[in-house]
Structure formats: C-alpha cells, structure tokens
C-alpha positions in Angstrom: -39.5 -86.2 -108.4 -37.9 -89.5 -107.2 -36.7 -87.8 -104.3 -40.0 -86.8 -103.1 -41.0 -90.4 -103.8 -38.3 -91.5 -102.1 -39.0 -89.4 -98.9 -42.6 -90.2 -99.3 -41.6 -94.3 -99.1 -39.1 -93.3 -96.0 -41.8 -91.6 -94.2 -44.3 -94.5 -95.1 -42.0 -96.9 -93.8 -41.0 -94.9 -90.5 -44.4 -94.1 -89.6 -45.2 -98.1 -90.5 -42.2 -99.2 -88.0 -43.6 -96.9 -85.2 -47.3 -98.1 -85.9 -46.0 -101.9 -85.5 -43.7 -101.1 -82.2 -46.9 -99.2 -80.4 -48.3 -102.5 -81.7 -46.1 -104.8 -80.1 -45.5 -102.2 -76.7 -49.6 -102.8 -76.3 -49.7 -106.0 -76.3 -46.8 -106.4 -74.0 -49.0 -104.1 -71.8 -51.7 -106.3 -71.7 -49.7 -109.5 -71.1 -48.3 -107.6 -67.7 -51.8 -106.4 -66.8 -53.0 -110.1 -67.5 -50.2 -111.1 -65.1 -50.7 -108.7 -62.6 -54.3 -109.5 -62.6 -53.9 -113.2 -61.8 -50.9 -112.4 -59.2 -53.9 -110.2 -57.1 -56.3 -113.1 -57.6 -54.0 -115.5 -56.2 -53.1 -113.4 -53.6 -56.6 -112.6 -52.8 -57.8 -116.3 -52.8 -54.3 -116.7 -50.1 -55.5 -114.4 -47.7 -58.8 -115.5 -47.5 -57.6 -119.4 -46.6 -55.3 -117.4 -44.4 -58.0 -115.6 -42.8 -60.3 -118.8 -42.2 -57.1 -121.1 -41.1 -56.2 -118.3 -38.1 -60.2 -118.2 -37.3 -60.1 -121.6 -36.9 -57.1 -122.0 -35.1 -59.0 -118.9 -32.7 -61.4 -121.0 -32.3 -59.9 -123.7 -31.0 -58.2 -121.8 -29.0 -61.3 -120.6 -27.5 -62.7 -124.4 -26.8 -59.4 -125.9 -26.0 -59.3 -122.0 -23.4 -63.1 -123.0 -21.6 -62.8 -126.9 -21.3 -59.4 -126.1 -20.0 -61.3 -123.6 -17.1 -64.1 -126.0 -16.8 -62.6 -128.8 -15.8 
C-alpha cells in the first residue's frame, strides 16, 4: 500500500513541478510579447517622425528649387 501512496505523492509532485514550469514558461511568453510589442510601437512612432522630417526636408527642397529658378 505505501508504495502506491508513494507513487501516487511522486506523480502528484511531477505533474505539480510541470504545472508550475508551464507557469513560469507563460509568463516569460508574455514578458517577450510585452517587449516585442513596445519595440514595434517605438519603431512605428520612428518612422513616422522619419517620414514627416524627409517631407519636410522635400519640401524645402522644393521652395529653396523654384526661388532658386525664379530669381
């Protein structure tokens, strides 16, 4: 009988350390997602100053292009 028991405890306890590693594995998971998620945000918000700073240099460009050929 204690052997049963004893198996009975071991597979308790295995099933308990697996439960508590998918645990700590998912929350992991969501820490890199979390990460990832601010990295494409950032990265997002950098190409859109990016975008306006080159429009703006472009048109410059264009003023500095006509008063240039109007003068």
């Amino acid at each position: 009988m204690s052997k049963i028991r004893d198996e009975t405890i071991k597979g308790r306890q295995a099933e308990l350390k697996h439960n508590q590693e998918l645990i700590q594995l998912r929350k992991e998971q969501r820490i890199k997602d979390s990460q990832i998620r601010s990295l494409e945000a950032d990265k997002r918000q950098k190409e859109v100053i990016l975008r306006r700073k080159q429009e703006e240099v472009s048109a410059h460009a264009q003023k500095a292009f006509i008063s240039h050929h109007l003068l």
